[in-house]
C-alpha positions, 0 to 999 in steps of 0.5 A: 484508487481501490477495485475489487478484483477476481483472482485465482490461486492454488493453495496447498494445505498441509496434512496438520490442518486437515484432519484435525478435530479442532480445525474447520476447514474454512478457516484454514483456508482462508487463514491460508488465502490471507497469507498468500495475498500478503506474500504477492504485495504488489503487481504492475497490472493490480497495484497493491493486493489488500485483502481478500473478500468473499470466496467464489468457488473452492476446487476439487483438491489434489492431494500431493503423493510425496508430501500428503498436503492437498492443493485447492484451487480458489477463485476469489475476491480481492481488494486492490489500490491501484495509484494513478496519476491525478489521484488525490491522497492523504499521506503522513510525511516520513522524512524531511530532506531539503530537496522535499519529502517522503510521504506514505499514502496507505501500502504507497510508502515512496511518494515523493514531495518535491520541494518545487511542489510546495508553494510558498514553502521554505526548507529549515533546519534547526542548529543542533538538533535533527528535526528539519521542516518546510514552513510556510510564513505566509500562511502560517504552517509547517511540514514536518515528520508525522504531519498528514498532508493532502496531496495530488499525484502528479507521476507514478512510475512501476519500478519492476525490481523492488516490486512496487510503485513510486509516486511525485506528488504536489500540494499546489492546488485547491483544497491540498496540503495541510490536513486538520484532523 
């Protein structure tokens, strides 16, 4: 799901930004701000930082001694998506193993399909070839790389080492599974 979060962030602009004739400042800032967001990725408390929005205040900034870059303290907007257990996303399948597969639902890139989740659905795999699928006969369809699925998550887990959440899902249930686009 996405919120719209306040965050504060002190951001240090080097000297070759700030007085330049060709550079505002605004801009640079807010270049700055983008690629500080990109660098935190994910939080438990959060989820996934997207982008930021609008700027709420810009602080008096200090300039550094030895250095001679100057730290602004921001306060701003940022969007945020946050999974949580329940959530109905639409994701692209990655890879097909034969115990299920990996889908990515926007930044949520582990979510996992497990084959018991699939209703119906049988695992094949074609002799000589790598391409492997889940087909449901009754229904006539497959589950392969690169097909865009509807699905609810039922866990999300924070895994504190890599920095990020993993995610089981299930297509068993209405209005889930196959999407046609």
């Amino acid at each position: 799901m996405f919120f719209e979060i306040s965050m504060k962030r002190l951001i240090v602009l080097q000297p070759k930004h700030l007085y330049t004739q060709q550079c505002e400042f605004l801009p640079v800032l807010l270049t700055q701000l983008i690629l500080e967001v990109n660098k935190m990725k994910c939080s438990e408390d959060h989820g996934f930082y997207v982008t930021p929005t609008t700027f709420k205040d810009i602080g008096q900034g200090r300039v550094r001694s030895i250095t001679g870059a100057v730290a602004f303290p921001v306060e701003f907007n940022c969007i945020v998506f946050k999974p949580f257990k329940g959530q109905i996303l639409e994701g692209e399948v990655k890879r097909v193993y034969r115990s299920g597969c990996f889908l990515s639902c926007g930044p949520l890139d582990d979510v996992f399909l497990h084959e018991a989740m699939m209703s119906g659905c049988r695992f094949f795999q074609n002799e000589g070839t790598e391409s492997a699928c889940f087909k449901n006969e009754d229904e006539g369809f497959e589950i392969r790389a690169k097909t865009i699925l509807r699905v609810r998550l039922i866990g999300v887990k924070w895994v504190e080492d890599q920095c990020t959440f993993k995610s089981l899902a299930s297509i068993n249930g209405d209005y889930l599974g196959l999407c046609f686009v």
